[in-house]
N, C-alpha and C positions, 0 to 999 in steps of 0.2 A: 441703340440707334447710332450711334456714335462709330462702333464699331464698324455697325454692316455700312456707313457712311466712308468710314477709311478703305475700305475694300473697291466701295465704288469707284473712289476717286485713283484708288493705284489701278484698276484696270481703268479708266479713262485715259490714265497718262501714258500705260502699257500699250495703249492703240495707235496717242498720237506718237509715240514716240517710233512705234514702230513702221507709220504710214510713211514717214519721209525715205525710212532706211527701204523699204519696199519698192519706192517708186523708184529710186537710185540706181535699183538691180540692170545692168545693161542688157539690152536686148542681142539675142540670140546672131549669131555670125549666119548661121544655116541650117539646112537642117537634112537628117541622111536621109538620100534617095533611094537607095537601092544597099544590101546587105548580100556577103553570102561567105558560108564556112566563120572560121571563128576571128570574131572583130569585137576592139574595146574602144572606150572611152576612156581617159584617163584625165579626170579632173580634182583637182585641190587634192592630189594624192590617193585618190579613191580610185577605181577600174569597175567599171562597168562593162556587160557585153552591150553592143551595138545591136539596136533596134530601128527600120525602117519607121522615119519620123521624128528618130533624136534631134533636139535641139544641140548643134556643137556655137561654142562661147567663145570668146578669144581666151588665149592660153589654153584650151583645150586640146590634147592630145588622139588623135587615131590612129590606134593602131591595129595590124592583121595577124594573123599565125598564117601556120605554111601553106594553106587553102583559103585565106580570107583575103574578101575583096568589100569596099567599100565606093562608094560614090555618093559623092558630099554635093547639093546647091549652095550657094550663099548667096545672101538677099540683094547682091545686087548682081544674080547670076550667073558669076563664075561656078564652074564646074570643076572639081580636083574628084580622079578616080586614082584611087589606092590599089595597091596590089599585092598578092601576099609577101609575107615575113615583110611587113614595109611600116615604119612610123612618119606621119605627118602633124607638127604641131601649128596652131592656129595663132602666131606671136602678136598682129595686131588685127582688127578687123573694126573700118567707123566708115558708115556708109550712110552719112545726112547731108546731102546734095543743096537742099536748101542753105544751108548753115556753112557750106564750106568745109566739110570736114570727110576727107575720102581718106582712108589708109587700108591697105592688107598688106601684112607679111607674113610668111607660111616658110616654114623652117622644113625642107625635107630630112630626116634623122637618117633616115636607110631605107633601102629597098627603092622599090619604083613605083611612080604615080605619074598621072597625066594632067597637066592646067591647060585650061580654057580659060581666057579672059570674059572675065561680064564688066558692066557698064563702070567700076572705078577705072578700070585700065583705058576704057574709052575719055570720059571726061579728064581723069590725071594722070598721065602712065606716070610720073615720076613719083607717084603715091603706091607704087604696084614693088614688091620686093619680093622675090624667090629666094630663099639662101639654103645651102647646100653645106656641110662641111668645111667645101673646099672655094665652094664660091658663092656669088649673090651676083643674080641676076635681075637685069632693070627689062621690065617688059611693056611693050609698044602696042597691046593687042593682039593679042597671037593664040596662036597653042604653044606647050612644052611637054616634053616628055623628060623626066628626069629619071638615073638611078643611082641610088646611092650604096657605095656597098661596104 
C-alpha cells in the first residue's frame, strides 16, 4: 500500500509540475502558408523539412535550397515570402495588443524574400525591425523586398 501510495503521489507532482512548464510554452509566430521544392525549419539545432501548416516560433529559422520557396503568415498578418538558396530567422515575434506588447524582428541571413507589413507595423512601426547583415531597417507599413547575398 505504501508503495503503490508513493508512485501515486510522484505522478501527481509529475503533473503539476509539469502544468505550469506547459502553459509557459509561447505561442506560435505563424504559420507556413504555402511550401515548394526543398524548405527547412531549423529550430533548437534540429532541421526539419517544411510542411504547409508548420507552426514557425520566434528564433526559428527558414530556410530554402536552390528551388525552395516558402511563404510564411504571422498572426498578426504580416506576410515574408522566401526565395530559393535564401535563410530568414524569426529573432523576436510578441503580438498582445491588449497588454502592450508588439515586437517582430526578422534577421534576413541571405538570399531574397519579400515583407508585407500586418497589423504590428500599423499600430507600432517603431516595434517592426528588418535587419540584414549590412543594415536594419525601421518600417512604416509597407512592403520590402530584400536580398541578401
Amino acid at each position: 500500500m505504501g508503495r503503490r501510495f508513493g508512485f501515486v503521489v510522484v505522478g501527481v507532482c509529475a503533473l503539476v509540475m509539469a502544468g505550469p512548464a506547459a502553459a509557459e510554452q509561447p505561442a506560435a509566430a505563424g504559420r507556413v502558408k504555402t511550401v515548394a521544392g526543398d524548405a527547412y525549419i531549423v529550430r533548437s539545432g534540429n532541421t526539419v523539412p517544411v510542411q504547409v501548416g508548420h507552426e514557425v516560433f520566434e528564433s526559428d529559422s527558414v530556410r530554402t535550397g536552390a528551388g525552395g520557396r516558402v511563404g510564411l503568415m504571422l498572426r498578426d498578418d504580416t506576410r515574408v515570402s522566401i526565395g530559393p538558396q535564401s535563410e530568414v530567422r524569426v529573432d523576436a515575434f510578441r503580438y498582445a495588443p491588449a497588454e502592450g506588447q508588439l515586437a517582430l524582428a526578422l534577421r534576413f541571413v541571405q538570399g531574397v524574400a519579400v515583407y508585407v507589413s500586418g497589423k504590428i507595423a500599423k499600430l507600432a512601426p517603431d516595434a517592426v525591425r528588418l535587419e540584414t547583415p549590412a543594415a536594419i531597417v525601421g518600417v512604416r507599413g509597407t512592403t520590402v523586398a530584400v536580398k541578401v547575398e
